[in-house]
C-alpha positions as CSV (number, residue, x, y, z in Angstrom):
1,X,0.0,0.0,0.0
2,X,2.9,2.2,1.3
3,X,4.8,1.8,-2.5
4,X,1.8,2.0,-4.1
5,X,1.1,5.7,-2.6
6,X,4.8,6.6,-3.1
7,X,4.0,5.8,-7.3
8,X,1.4,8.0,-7.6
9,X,3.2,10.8,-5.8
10,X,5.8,10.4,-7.5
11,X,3.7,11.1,-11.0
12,X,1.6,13.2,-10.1
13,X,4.9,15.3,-9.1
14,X,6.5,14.5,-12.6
15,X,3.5,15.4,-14.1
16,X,3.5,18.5,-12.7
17,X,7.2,19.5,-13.6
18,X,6.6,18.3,-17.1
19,X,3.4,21.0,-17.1
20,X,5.4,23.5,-15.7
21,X,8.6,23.0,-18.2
22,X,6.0,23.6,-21.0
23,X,4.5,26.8,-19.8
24,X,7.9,28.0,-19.6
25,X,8.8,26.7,-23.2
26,X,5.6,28.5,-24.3
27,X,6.1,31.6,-22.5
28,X,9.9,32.1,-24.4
29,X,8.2,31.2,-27.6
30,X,5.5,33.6,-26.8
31,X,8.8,36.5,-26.4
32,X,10.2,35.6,-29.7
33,X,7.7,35.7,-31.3
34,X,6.8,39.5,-29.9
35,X,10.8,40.1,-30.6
36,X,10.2,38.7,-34.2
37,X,6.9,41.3,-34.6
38,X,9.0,44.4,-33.4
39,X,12.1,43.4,-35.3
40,X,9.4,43.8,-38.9
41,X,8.1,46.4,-37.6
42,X,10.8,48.5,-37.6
43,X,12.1,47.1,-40.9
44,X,9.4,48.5,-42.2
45,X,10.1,51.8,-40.5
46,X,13.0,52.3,-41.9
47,X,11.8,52.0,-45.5
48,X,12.4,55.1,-47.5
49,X,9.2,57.5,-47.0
50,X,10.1,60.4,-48.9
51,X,9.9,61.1,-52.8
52,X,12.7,60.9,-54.6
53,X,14.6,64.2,-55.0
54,X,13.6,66.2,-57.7
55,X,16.5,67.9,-59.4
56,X,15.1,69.5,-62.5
57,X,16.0,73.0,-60.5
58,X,19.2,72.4,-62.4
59,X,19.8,74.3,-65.3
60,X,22.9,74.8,-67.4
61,X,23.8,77.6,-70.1
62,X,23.4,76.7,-73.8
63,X,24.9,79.1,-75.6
64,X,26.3,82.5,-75.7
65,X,25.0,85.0,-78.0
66,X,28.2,87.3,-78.1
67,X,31.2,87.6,-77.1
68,X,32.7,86.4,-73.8
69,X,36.3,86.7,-71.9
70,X,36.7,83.4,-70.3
71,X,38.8,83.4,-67.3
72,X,40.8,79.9,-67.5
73,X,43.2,80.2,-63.9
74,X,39.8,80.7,-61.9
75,X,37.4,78.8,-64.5
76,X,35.3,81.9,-65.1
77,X,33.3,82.9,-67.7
78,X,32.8,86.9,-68.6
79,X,30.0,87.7,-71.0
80,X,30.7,91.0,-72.2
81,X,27.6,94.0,-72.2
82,X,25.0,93.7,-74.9
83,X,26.0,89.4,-75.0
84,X,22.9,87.0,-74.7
85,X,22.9,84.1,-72.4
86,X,20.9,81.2,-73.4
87,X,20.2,79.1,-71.1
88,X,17.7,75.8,-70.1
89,X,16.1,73.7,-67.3
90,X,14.9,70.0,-67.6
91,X,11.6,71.5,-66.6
92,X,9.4,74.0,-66.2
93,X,9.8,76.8,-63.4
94,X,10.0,81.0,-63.3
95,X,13.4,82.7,-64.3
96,X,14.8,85.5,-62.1
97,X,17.2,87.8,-63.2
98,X,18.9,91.0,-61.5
99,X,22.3,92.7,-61.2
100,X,23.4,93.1,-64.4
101,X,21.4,90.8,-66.2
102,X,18.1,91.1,-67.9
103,X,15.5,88.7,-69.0
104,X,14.6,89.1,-72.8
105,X,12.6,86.3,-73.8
106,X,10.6,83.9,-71.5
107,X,7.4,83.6,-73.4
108,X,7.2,80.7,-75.2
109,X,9.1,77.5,-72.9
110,X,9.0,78.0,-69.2
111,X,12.2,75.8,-69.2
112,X,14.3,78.3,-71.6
113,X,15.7,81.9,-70.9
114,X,17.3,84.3,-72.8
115,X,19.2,86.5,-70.7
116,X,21.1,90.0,-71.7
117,X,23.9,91.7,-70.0
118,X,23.0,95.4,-69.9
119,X,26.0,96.6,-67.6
120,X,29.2,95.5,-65.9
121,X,27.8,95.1,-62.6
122,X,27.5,91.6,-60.9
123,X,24.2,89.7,-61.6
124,X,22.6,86.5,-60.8
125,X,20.4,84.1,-62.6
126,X,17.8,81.8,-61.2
127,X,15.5,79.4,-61.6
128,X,12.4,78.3,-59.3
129,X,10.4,75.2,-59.2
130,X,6.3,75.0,-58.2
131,X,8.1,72.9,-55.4
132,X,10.2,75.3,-53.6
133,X,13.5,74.6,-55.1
134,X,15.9,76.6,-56.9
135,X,19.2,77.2,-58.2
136,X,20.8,80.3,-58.7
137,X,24.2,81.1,-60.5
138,X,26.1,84.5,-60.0
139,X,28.4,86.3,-62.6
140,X,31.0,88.5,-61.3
141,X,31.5,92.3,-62.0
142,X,33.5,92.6,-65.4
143,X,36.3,94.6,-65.7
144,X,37.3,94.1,-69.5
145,X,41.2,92.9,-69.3
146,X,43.4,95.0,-71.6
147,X,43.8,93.2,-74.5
148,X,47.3,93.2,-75.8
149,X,49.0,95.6,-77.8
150,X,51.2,94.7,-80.9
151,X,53.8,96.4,-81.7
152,X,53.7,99.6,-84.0
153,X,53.8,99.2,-87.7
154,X,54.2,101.8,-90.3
155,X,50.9,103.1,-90.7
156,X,51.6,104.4,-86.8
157,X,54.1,106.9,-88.2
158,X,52.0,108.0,-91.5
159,X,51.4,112.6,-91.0
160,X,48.9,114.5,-92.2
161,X,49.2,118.4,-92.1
162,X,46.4,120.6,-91.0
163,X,46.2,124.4,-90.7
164,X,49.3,125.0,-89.1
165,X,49.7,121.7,-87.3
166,X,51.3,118.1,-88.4
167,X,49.6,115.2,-86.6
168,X,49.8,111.2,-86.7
169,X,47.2,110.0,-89.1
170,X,46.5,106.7,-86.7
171,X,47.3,107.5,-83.3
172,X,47.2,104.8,-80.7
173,X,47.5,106.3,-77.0
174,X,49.3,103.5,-75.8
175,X,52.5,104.3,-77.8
176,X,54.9,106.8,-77.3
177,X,55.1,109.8,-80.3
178,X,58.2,111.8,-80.5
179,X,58.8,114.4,-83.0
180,X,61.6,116.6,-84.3
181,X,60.8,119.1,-87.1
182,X,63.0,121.3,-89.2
183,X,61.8,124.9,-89.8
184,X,62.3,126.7,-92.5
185,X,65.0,128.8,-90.7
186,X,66.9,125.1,-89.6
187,X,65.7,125.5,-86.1
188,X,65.2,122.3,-84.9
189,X,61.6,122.1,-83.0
190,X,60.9,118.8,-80.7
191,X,57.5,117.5,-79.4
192,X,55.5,114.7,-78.3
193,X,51.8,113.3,-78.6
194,X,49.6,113.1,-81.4
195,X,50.4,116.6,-83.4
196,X,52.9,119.5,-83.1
197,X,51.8,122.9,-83.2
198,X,54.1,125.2,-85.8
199,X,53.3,128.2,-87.8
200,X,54.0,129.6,-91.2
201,X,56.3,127.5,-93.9
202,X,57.7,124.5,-95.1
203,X,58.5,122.3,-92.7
204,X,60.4,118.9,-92.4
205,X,58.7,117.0,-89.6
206,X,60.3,112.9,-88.7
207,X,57.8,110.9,-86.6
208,X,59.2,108.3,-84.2
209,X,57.0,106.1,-82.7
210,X,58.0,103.2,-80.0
211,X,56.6,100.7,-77.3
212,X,58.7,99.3,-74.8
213,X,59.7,95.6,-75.8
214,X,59.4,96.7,-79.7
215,X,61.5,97.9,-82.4
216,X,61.0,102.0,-83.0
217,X,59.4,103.1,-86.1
218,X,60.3,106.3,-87.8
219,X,59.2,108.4,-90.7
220,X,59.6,112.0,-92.5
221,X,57.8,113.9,-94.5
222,X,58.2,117.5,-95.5
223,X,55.0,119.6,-95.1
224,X,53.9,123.7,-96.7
225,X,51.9,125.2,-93.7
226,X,50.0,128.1,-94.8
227,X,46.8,127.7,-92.5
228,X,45.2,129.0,-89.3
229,X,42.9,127.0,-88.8
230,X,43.4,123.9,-86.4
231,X,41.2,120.5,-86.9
232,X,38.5,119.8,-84.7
């Protein structure tokens, strides 16, 4: 009777453990299972949301109608007064232009501009979208660079005479003009600039003109000055 009671004790006590290692099996399946649902979850969080990003604010220049000075140390381009500026979006938007810069033509595609420089002040360019966005692209003040100066030629030292003057038929400020005339009473008369001022007679006048880095170009030419009237 005694080992008969001690059986059933004993399972219904390993019954019981059994029961309870299940519960516990269920309850970490029942956590995983929760970790598995948050872990999609936020998968599906982190999925992009947001529209791609529209970059038809972008616009480039075309063409140049005109000419330009372009800058190739600093990778700058100059567009001279009076030049056109063509330039085109990939879509359609509203041009702004100010500064130096005019809008021309804008009529017929809301994607293309035509754009004039009307002075040598900096201006900027830019172009807005329904959205919002924009891009805008400045243009520096211009100060035209000198452009360089041959050397002179002989059609620099070619005279006219004029009332009672002798002048340089092409006169180009940046050389240097040096004369010495012969009167008629051999006094030797020296001068500079465009023309030299003498009075009644014939004269003998030689025209140097000279540049620094060039070879000097002379000329003479004997002249009757009669006049007194100077040219305007």
């Amino acid at each position: 009777m005694k080992k008969t009671l001690f059986k059933v004790i004993t399972i219904l006590t390993l019954a019981i453990f059994i029961s309870s290692c299940e519960t516990d099996d269920g309850t970490l399946d029942g956590i995983e299972g929760k970790s598995k649902d948050v872990s999609v979850e936020a998968s599906t969080a982190d999925k992009p949301t947001t529209k791609a990003v529209n970059n038809c604010h972008n616009w480039s220049i075309i063409s140049y109608e005109g000419p330009v000075w372009i800058d190739i140390k600093n990778r700058k381009e100059y567009p001279y007064v009076n030049t056109i500026i063509n330039a085109e979006a990939t879509c359609d938007g509203l041009w702004v232009a100010s500064g130096g810069f005019k809008i021309i033509d804008n009529t017929k595609n809301k994607r293309k501009v035509r754009v004039k420089r009307v002075n040598k002040n900096k201006g900027y360019l830019t172009f807005f979208t329904s959205d919002g966005r924009y891009s805008t692209r400045s243009f520096d003040a211009f100060i035209y660079p000198d452009t360089p100066v041959p050397c002179p030629d002989n059609k620099h030292v070619t005279m006219l005479s004029y009332a009672y003057t002798v002048m340089a038929r092409d006169y180009n400020p940046k050389y240097t003009y040096n004369w010495k005339v012969i009167s008629p009473s051999k006094r030797i008369i020296y001068g500079t600039g465009r023309r030299i001022r003498l009075a009644y007679g014939r004269y003998t006048a030689t025209l140097s003109v000279s540049k620094p880095g060039c070879t000097t170009k002379t000329a003479t030419e004997t002249f009757f000055l009669e006049s007194d009237e100077l040219p305007e």
